[in-house]
N, C-alpha and C positions, 0 to 999 in steps of 0.2 A: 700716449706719449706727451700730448702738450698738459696733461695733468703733472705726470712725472715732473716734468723740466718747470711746471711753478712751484713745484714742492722743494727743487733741487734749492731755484734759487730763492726761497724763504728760508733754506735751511743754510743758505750762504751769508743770506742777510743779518739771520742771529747771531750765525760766528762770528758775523764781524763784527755785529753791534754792539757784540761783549765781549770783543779781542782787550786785553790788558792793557792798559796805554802804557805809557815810559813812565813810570814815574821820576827813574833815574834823571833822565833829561829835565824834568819840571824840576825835580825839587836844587836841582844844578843851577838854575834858572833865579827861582824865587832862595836861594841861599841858606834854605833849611827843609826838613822834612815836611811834607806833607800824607795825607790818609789815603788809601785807594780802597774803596767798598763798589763790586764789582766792575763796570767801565768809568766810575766816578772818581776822579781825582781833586781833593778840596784840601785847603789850606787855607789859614784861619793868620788874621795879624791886628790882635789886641790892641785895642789903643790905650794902653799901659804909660801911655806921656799926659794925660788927661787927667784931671780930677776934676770927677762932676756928681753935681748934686743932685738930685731932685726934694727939695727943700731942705731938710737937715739930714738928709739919710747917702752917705756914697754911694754913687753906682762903683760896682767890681768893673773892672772890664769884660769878664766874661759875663756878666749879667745882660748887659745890651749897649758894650761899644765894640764888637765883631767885627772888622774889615775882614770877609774871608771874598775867595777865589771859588769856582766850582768851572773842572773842564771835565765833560761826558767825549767819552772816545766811543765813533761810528765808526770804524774803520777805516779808512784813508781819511776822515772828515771827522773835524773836532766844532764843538760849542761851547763856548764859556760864559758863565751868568753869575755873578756877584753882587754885594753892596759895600762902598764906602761911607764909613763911618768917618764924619769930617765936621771941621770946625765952621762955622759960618764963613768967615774969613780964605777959608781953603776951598769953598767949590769954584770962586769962577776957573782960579788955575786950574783945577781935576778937570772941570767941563771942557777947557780949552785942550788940554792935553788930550782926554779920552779922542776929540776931534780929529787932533790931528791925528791921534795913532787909527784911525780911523775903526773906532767902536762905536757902538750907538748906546745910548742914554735912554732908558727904557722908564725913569722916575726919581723924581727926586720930590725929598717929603722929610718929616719928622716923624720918630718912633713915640716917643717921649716927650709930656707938657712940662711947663716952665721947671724946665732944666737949667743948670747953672756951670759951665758958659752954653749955649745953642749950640744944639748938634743937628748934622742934618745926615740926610743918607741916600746915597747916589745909586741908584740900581741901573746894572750896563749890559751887554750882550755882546756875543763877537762871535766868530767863524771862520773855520779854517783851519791851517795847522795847529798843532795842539801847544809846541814850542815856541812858535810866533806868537801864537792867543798869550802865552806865557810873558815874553819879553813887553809884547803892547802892555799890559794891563802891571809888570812890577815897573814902567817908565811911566804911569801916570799916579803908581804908590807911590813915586820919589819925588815928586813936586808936592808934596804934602808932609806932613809931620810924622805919619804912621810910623812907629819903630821898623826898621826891618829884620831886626836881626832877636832872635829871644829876650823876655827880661829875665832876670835874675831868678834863680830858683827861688821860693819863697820856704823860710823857716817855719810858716802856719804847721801846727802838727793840730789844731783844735779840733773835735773828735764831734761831730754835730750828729743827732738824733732823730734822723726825717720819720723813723717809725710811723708816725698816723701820718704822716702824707701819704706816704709807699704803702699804706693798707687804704689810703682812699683812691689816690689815685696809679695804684701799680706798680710793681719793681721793679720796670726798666728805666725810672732813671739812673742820671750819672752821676754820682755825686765827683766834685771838686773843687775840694776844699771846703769854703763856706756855699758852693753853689751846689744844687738838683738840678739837674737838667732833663728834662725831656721831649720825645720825638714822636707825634703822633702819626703815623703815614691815613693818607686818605685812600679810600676804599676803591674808587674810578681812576680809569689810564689816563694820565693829567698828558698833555702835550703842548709842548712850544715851539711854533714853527715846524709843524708836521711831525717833531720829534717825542718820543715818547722821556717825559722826564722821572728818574728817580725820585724818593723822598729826600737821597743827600743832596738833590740841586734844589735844595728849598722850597722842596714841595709838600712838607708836610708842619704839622701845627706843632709851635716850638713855646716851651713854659718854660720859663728857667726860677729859680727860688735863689733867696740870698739872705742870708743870716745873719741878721743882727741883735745881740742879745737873744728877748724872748720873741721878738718879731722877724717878720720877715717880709723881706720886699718882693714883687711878681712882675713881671715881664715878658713880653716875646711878642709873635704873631699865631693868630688862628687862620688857616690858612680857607675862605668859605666859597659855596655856590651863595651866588646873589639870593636866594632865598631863605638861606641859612642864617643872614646876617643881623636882620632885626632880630630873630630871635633870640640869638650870640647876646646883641647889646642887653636884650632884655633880661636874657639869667646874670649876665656881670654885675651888671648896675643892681637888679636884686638883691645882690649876692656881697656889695659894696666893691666892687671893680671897675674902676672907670675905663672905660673903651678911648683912647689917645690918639687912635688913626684907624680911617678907612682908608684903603688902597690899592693900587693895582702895583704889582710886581715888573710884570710881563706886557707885551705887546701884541702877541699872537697865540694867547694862551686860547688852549680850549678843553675843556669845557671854560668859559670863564670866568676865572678868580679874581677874589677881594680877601687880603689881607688887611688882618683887625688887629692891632696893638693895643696895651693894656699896661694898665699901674694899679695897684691897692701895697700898703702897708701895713698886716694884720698880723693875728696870730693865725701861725702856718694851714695849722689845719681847718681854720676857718677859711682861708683861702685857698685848700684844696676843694672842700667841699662846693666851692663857687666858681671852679674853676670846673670839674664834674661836671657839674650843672648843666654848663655852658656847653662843653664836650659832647653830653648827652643830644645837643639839637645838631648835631653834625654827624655826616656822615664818615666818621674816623674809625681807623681799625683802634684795636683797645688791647 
């Protein structure tokens, strides 16, 4: 009997861990659509007001100025984990504001070396309602510059050829527009604060590509076990990748992670092949 009754409630525990959140409610909240991949609810707000360099080359927005939102729905009990993408000038307001709405600040750090203007990036946590996580976290997007509301559709119809990326490193990515995007999930139950985290709350290793002309630029986070790491540095840098940030994400992560940020600006598939490399000393699904 007392077997039955823990089987009953792990199987109560699942349903609810994967009950469907509202999305209706969030995206009412934050004022446009957001993605639901199963109890993950994430919403993403470009900083499309920005133009930044990293020496003579634009960053896109989607390439790496991202402000998004991530709420995981437990059943009566939500958790939200993000990063602001923000101006130098803009964190003490975010810091003050996250406070007051009483969130916690989990890191703050740069993605990206001499950038033009400095950008930094807020990583937050919160708990609780999933509609309230919602309301705290778009009142500390409105003390800051972040658009809230869509930019313009863009007329780009330009037709880019990732062919030898996608045969080195794989066809799931996304392409849009001038970007590739892709998502490497990691192999081990990542958790934060007892909770088991998806790959959409940022748990897994993110390469984005951006097209310029015959070159292209590289970015994201490899998301590692602390023993993974030197090794990481060592195929980038091989490979001509320069590693931009070590870092921690999380607060209560476990097993626990170090996210590695990165820049090269090569030809593509010389930086797929370096990016591979790198891939290869981790333990990433493929």
């Amino acid at each position: 009997m007392k077997k039955l009754i823990l089987l009953l409630s792990a199987a109560a525990f699942a349903i609810n861990s994967f009950a469907q959140i509202d999305s209706t409610a969030l995206n009412n909240v934050f004022g446009k659509k957001g993605t639901v991949t199963g109890n993950v609810y994430k919403i993403t707000y470009p900083r499309s007001d920005l133009k930044v360099k990293v020496g003579d080359f634009s960053v896109a927005p989607g390439l790496a100025l991202g402000t998004w939102v991530g709420i995981i729905n437990m059943g009566n009990h939500s958790m939200m984990m993000g990063d602001l993408v923000l101006l130098d000038t803009e964190v003490p307001q975010a810091i003050n504001k996250l406070m007051e709405e009483n969130l916690e600040i989990t890191a703050i750090h740069n993605h990206l070396i001499n950038e033009t203007p400095a950008i930094k990036y807020i990583h937050y946590h919160g708990e609780g309602d999933a509609v309230k996580l919602a309301q705290e976290i778009k009142a500390v997007l409105a003390v800051t510059g972040t658009p809230l509301t869509p930019p313009s559709a863009s007329n780009q119809t330009q037709k880019i050829d990732w062919s030898k990326v996608t045969a080195i490193l794989g066809p799931t990515g996304k392409q849009n527009g001038m970007l590739l995007q892709y998502s490497f999930a990691r192999n081990e139950k990542l958790m934060e604060s007892g909770m088991e985290m998806p790959p959409s709350m940022g748990m897994a290793t993110a390469i984005n590509f951006q097209m310029d002309g015959d070159k292209a630029a590289i970015t994201g986070d490899f998301v590692l076990l602390p023993d993974e790491v030197n090794p990481v540095v060592k195929a980038l840098t091989q490979n001509g990748i320069m590693p931009t940030a070590i870092h921690s994400h999380m607060l209560h992560d476990e097993p626990r992670l170090f996210m590695m940020h990165f820049w090269a600006v090569d030809n593509p598939e010389k930086l797929a092949k370096g990016l591979k490399a790198a891939l290869d000393k981790t333990n990433s699904k493929r």
